[in-house]
Structures are given as C-alpha cells and as structure tokens.
C-alpha positions as CSV (number, residue, x, y, z in Angstrom):
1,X,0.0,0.0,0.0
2,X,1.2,3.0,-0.9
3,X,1.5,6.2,1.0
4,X,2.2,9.1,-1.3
5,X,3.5,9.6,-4.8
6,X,3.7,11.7,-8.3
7,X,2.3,10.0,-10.8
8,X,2.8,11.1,-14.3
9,X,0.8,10.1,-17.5
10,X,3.5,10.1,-20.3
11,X,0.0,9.6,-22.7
12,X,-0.8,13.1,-22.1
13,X,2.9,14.6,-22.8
14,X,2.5,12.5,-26.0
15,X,-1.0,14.1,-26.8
16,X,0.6,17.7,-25.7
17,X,3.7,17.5,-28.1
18,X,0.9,15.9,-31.2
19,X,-1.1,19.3,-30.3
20,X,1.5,21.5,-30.2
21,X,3.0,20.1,-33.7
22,X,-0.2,21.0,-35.1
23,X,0.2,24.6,-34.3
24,X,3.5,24.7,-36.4
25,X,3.8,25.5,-40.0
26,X,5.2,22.9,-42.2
27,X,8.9,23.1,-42.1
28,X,9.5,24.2,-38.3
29,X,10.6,21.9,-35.3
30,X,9.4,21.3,-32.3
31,X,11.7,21.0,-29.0
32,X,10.9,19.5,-25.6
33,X,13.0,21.5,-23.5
34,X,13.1,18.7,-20.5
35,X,15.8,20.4,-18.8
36,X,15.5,20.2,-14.6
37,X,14.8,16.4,-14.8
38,X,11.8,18.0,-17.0
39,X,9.9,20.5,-14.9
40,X,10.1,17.6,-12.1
41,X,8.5,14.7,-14.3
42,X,11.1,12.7,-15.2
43,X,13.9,12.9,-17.8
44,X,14.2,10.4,-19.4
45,X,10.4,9.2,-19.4
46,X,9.7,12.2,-20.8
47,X,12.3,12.7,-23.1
48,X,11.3,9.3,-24.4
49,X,7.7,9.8,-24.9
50,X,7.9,13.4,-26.4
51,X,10.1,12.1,-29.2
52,X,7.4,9.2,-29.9
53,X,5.0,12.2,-30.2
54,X,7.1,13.5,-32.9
55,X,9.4,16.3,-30.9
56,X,12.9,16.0,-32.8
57,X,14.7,18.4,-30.7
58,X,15.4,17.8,-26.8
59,X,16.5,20.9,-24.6
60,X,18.9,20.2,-21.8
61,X,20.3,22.7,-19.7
62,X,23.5,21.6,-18.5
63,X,26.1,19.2,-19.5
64,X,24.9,16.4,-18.2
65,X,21.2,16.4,-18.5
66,X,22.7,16.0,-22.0
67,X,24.9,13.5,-21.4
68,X,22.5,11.5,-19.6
69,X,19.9,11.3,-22.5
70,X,22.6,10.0,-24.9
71,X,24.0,7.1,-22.5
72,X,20.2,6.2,-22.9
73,X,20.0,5.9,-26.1
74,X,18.2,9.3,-27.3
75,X,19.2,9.7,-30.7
76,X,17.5,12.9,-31.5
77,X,19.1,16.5,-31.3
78,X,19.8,17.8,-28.2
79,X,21.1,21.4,-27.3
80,X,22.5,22.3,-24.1
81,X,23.2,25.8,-23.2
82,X,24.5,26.5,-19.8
83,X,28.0,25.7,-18.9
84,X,30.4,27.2,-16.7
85,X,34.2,26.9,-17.7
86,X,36.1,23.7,-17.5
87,X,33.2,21.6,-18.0
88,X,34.2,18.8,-20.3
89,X,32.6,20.3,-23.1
90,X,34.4,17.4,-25.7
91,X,32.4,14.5,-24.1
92,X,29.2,16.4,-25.8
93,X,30.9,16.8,-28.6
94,X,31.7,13.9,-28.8
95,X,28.5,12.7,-28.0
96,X,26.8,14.5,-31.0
97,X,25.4,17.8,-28.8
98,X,24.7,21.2,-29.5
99,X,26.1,23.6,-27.8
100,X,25.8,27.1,-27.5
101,X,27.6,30.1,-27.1
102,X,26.9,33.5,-26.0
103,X,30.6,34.7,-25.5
104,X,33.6,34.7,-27.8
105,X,35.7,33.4,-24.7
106,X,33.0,30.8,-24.8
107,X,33.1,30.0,-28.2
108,X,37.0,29.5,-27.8
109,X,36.5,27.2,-25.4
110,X,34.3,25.0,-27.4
111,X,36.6,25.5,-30.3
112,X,39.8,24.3,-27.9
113,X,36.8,21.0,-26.8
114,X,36.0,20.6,-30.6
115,X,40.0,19.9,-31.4
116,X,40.4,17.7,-28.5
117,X,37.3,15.5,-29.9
118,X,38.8,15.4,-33.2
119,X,35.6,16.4,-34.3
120,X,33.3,19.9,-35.0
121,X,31.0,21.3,-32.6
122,X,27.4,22.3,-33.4
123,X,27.0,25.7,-32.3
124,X,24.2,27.9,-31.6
125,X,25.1,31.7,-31.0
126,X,22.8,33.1,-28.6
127,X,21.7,36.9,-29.0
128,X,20.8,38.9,-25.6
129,X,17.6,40.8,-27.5
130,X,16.8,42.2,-24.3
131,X,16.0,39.7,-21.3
132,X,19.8,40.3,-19.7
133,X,20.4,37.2,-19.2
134,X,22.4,34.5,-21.4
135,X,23.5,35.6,-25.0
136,X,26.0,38.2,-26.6
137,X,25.2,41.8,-25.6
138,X,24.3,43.8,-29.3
139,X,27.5,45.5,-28.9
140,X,29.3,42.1,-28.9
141,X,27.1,40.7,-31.1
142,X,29.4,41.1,-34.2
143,X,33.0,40.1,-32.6
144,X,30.6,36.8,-31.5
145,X,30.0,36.0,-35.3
146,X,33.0,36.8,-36.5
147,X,35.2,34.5,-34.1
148,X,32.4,32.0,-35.1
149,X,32.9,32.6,-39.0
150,X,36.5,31.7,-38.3
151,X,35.9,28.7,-36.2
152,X,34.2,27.6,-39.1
153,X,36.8,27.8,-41.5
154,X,38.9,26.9,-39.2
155,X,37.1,23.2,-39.1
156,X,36.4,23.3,-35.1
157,X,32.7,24.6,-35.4
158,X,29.5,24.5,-37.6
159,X,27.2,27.5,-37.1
160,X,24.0,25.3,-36.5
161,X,21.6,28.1,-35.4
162,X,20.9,31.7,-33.8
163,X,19.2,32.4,-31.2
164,X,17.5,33.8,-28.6
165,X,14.6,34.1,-25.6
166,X,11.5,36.1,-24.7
167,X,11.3,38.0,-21.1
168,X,7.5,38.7,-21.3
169,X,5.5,36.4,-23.7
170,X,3.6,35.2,-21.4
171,X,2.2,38.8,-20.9
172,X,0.2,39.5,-24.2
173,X,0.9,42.6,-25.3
174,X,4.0,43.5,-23.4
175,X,6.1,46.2,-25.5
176,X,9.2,44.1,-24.7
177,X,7.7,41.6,-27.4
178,X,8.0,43.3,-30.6
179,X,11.5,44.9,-29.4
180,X,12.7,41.4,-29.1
181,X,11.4,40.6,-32.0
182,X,13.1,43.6,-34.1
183,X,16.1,43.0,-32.1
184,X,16.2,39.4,-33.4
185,X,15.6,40.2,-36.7
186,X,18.3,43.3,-36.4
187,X,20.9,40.1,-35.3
188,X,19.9,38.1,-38.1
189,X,21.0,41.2,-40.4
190,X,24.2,41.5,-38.8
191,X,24.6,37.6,-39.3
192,X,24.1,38.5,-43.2
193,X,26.3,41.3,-43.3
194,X,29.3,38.9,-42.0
195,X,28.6,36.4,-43.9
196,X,27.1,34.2,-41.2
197,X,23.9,32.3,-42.6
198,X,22.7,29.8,-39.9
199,X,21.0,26.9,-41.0
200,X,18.4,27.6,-38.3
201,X,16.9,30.4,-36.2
202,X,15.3,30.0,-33.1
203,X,13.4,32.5,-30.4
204,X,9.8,31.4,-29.6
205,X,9.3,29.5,-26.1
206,X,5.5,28.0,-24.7
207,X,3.9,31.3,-24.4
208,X,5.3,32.2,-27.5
209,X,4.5,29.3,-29.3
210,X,1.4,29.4,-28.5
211,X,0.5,33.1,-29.3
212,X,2.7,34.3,-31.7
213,X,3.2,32.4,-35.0
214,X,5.6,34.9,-36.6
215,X,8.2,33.9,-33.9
216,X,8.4,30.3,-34.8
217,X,11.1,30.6,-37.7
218,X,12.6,26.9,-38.1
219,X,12.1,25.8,-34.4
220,X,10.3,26.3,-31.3
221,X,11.3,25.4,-27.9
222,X,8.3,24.2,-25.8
223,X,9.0,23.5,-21.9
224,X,5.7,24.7,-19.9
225,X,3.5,23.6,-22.5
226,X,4.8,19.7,-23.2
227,X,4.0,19.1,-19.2
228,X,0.5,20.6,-20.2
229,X,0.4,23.6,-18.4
230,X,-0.6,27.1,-19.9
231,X,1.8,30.0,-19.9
232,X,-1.3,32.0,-20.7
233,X,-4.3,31.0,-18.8
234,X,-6.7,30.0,-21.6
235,X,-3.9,29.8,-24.5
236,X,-3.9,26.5,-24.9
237,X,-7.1,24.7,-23.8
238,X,-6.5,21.0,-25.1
239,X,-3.2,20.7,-23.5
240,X,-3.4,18.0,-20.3
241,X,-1.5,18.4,-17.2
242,X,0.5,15.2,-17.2
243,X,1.6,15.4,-13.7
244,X,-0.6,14.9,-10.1
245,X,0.2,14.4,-6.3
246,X,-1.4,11.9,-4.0
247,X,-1.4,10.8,-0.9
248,X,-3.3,8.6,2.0
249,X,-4.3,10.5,4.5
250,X,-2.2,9.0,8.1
251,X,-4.1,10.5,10.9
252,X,-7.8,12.3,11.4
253,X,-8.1,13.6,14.9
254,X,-11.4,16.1,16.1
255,X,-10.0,19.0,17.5
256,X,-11.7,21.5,19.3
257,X,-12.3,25.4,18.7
258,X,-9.4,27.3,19.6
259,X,-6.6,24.9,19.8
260,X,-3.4,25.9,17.5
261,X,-2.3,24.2,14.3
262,X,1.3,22.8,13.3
263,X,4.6,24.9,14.6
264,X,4.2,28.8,15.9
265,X,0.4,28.2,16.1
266,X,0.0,30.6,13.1
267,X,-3.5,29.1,12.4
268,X,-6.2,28.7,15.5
269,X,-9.1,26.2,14.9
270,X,-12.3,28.8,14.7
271,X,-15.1,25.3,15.3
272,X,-14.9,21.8,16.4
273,X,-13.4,20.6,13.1
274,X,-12.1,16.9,11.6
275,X,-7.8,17.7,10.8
276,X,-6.8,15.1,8.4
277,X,-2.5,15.1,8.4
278,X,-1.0,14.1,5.1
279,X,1.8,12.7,4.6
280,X,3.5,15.1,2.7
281,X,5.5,18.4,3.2
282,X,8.2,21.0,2.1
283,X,10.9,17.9,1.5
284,X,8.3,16.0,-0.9
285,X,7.8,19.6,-3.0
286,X,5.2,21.0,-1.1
287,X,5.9,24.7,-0.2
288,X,5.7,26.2,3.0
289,X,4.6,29.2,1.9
290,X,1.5,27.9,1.3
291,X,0.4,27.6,4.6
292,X,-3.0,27.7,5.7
293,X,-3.7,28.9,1.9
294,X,-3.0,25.5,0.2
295,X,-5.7,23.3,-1.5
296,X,-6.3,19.1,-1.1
297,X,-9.0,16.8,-2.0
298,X,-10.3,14.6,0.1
299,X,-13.4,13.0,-0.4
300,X,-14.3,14.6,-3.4
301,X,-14.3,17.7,-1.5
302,X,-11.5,20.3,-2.1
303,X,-10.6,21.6,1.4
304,X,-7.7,23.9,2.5
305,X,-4.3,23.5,4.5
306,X,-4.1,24.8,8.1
307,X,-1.4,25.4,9.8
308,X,2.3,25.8,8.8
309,X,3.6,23.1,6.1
310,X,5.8,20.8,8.0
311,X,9.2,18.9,6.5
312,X,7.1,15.4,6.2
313,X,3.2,16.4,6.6
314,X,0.3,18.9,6.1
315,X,-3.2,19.5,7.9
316,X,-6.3,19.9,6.4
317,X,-9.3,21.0,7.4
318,X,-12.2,18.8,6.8
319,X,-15.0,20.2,9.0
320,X,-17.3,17.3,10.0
321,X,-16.9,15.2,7.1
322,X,-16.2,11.3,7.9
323,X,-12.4,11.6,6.0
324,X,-10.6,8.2,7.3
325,X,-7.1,7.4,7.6
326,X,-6.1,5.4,4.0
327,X,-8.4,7.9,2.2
328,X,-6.9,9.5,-1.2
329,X,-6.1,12.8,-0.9
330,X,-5.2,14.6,-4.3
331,X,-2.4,17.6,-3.8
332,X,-3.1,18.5,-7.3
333,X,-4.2,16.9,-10.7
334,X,-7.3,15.7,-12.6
335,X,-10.4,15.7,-10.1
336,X,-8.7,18.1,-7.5
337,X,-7.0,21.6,-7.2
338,X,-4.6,22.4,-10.1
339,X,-0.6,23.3,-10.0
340,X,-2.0,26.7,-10.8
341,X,-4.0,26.5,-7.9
342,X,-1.2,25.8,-5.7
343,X,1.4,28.6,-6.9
344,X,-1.4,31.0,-7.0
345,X,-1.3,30.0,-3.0
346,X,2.6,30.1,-2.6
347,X,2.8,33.4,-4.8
348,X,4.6,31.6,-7.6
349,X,4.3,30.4,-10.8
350,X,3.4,26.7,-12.0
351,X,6.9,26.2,-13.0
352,X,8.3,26.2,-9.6
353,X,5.4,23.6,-8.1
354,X,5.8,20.9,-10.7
355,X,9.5,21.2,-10.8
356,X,10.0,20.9,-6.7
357,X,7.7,17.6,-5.9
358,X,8.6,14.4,-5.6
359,X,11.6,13.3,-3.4
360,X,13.3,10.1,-3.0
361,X,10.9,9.1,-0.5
362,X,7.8,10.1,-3.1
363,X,8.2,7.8,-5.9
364,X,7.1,8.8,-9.3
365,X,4.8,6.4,-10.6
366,X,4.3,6.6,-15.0
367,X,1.1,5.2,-16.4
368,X,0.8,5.5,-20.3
369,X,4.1,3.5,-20.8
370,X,4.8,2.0,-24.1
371,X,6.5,-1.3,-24.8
C-alpha cells in the first residue's frame, strides 16, 4: 500500500507535443525543453515519450542532463546551453550535442573542446535581445559572429543556429515583445552582413509558441507547455497536465475550537473541526509558503491546508466530514485543485510547483508507458 506519490501520464505529454505540432507550420521543429529532470516529471520518461509524439529536438540545460539522454539511447538533437568553464565540453561533442555560445571566450573554449574530440561542434550563437540574461550583448554581437565565422573555417565549429529568448510572452501585449522581436531580426541582419547564414533560427518559447506564430522561424522550444500547463491561462485549452500528487491521508483527529495548528500556532481552529495530516511536506515539494492557503482533495471535496507546512506532513481542514485514515487525498491533478492553484497560494508560478515535488521518498509512478 502506498502512501504518497507523483504519478505522471506520459500519454498526455505525447498528446501535448501531437497538439503542439499542429500549431507549427510545415517546415518548423518542435523542441521539448526537458531540462530540470523535466519541470520535475522525469527525464528520461519524458524525453522518451515526447520524441514518440514526434518532438525531434530535446533541450537540456547543463552538461549532463545532455549527457544522460545520450547514455540512454536518445538519438534525436539535443542542445544544451548552460556551462560554466572547465566543463568537459568534448564529451558532448563527442557525443553528438549542440552547444551554445553567448561569448567569444566561450566560443574559444568550445573551439579548444572541438580539437580535442577530433571532431566539430554544433554551435548555436545566442543573441541577448533584451531579457539580460544569457546571449551576446548587441555591442558584442558582431565580434561573436565573427570568431564563429573563423571557427568555421577553421574546421572546429558549424554554425547550426541563432538564437534567442523572450522575457515577457507570457504577458500579451507587453512592449518588450515586438523589441525582441526587431532585435532578433536586427541580429539576423548583422549575421548577413558577415557572412554568417545559420541553418536555423530559433526565439519562440511555450507562451510564445502558443500566441505568436511569426516567432516560430525553423524551431520552437516548448518547456511549460509539453507538461500541459498554460503560460497564458486559456492559450492552450487542449493541452493535459501530465503530472498529479497523492497521498493517504495517516491520521484524522477532532479537534476543538481554539486549539493551535502545526509549529508557531500561526493558524487557530475557529469550530470543532475533523484535521486530516497528510503525509507530505516542504521535503516531498510542497511549499511552505502555502500555509493555511493551500488546497487538497479529500473526499471529493477540495478543502484547505491549516497550519504551517511541515518537512514530512500537512493538515487539512475537513469540518465534520467522515475523511478516514487510508483515504486519497489529491495535492493536485485531474479531479482536485490544479498546479495553478497551488502557486497561486505560494505566490509563484506553476513552474516552480511541478519542478520541486517528488523526493526520493515520493516515488514517481508513469502510467501510459509503451513497450
């Protein structure tokens, strides 16, 4: 008998990635990004079932996210972006992975990697177009292309792509948008005037994606969206949240008006009231910010979290209900409250909910396998 888990339908990331290939014109590729053992559901599940579903691009953020898909036999193209020096940079070479490069002293360094795996890197050169983050600045935009022109030549690289990321497409409308997406297209010219031509260009993330067709080009990277959750509530209606949180509920005790819940007594009982504690807390994923604002079914009742999250276990309300020890209680996912839900409780964004659960005390359980 179980007492808590993640369970994760790899059917719906298969039906997410199918939907989101038919928002793409003919001629542009589709991307799971499935970096952060993807968003918290599993890497290499994942990666697997998105490239059934057709995804022919895999995004992994570091080195060995990378690294691990191709010791599993994940043949597809994978780009990994985010690499401090010294890391062995020729065993993903080597490997067959794209790299990127938003420096000339990083472009060197994968030059020095590519000569020492006897082979050429795959390089995309990533363009800051105003997020501030990763990429070449504008003003070293051109000194990036130009050391990449001669790494070319120089047999240690191929220019596989251009690229860059949005700040605020998840905000319709935002002005930052259309100066990202001049400032794109301004890089692309530069390319052209140095002779740089990259085989592919590539800006538009979920939100993006999802709302703004003229940012696809030849590839769009899809990370929110393939766990089926929007980036812009009501963007993408058919999508299915592949991932959901359940417990058994250990304990239900009456406690009396008054009396105090879980450490500091932040919460006092205001009626005679049914607690149920579930078996789950801030070292499983569940934040402690959402204390005495988080939502649980029980019962087929949503009811709401009192007292202060604990490391192992959370309280919840349940009034006079008959809940029993070894009922089902649903954290989040189909028939309960929603990840939204729950960062909308811990001020934070669905991203951050999905990616924290799950420990290795929480198992993560896959239905929708394929032989």
């Amino acid at each position: 008998m179980w007492q808590a888990q993640v369970r994760i339908d790899l059917d719906a990331i298969r039906h997410n990635v199918a939907t989101l290939r038919g928002l793409l014109r003919p001629g542009t590729a589709l991307m799971s990004v499935v970096k952060a053992d993807a968003y918290g559901h599993g890497l290499l599940p994942v990666a697997t079932a998105a490239v059934q579903a057709g995804a022919t691009w895999l995004g992994a953020a570091t080195l060995d996210e990378a690294l691990t898909l191709r010791e599993h036999g994940i043949t597809v193209r994978i780009l990994s972006w985010l690499h401090s020096p010294g890391r062995p940079l020729h065993e993903a070479i080597t490997a067959g992975v794209d790299l990127s490069a938003s420096s000339s002293d990083a472009l060197d360094e994968i030059a020095a990697a590519a000569r020492q795996a006897h082979r050429p890197a795959a390089v995309h050169l990533k363009i800051d177009t105003g997020m501030s983050r990763n990429g070449a600045t504008r003003a070293d935009w051109p000194a990036l292309l130009t050391a990449a022109a001669k790494a070319e030549a120089d047999g240690d690289i191929e220019i596989a792509a251009v690229w860059s990321h949005f700040a605020c497409a998840d905000e319709p409308g935002h002005p930052s948008i259309l100066r990202q997406q001049l400032a794109f297209d301004d890089a692309l010219d530069v390319a052209a005037g140095l002779g740089v031509e990259p085989p592919l260009r590539h800006l538009a993330n979920s939100a993006a994606t999802l709302t703004l067709p003229e940012s696809h080009f030849d590839l769009v990277r899809v990370g929110l969206s393939t766990y089926g959750l929007e980036p812009i509530p009501g963007a993408a209606p058919d999508l299915r949240p592949a991932m959901s949180v359940h417990a058994r509920v250990a304990l239900v005790k009456a406690v009396p008006a008054g009396e105090g819940v879980s450490y500091g007594h932040t919460y006092k009982i205001l009626r005679d009231t049914n607690l149920a504690l579930v078996p789950l807390g801030y070292a499983d994923g569940v934040p402690r910010s959402a204390s005495s604002r988080g939502l649980v079914e029980i019962g087929g009742k949503v009811r709401r979290v009192v007292g202060r999250v604990c490391m192992d276990q959370i309280m919840v309300d349940c009034g006079d209900d008959d809940v029993r020890p070894g009922d089902e209680a649903v954290l989040f996912g189909r028939g309960g409250p929603t990840a939204d839900d729950w960062a909308a409780a811990a001020d934070t964004i669905n991203y951050e909910i999905v990616a924290r659960m799950g420990s290795n005390r929480t198992p993560r359980v896959y239905v929708g396998e394929q032989a």
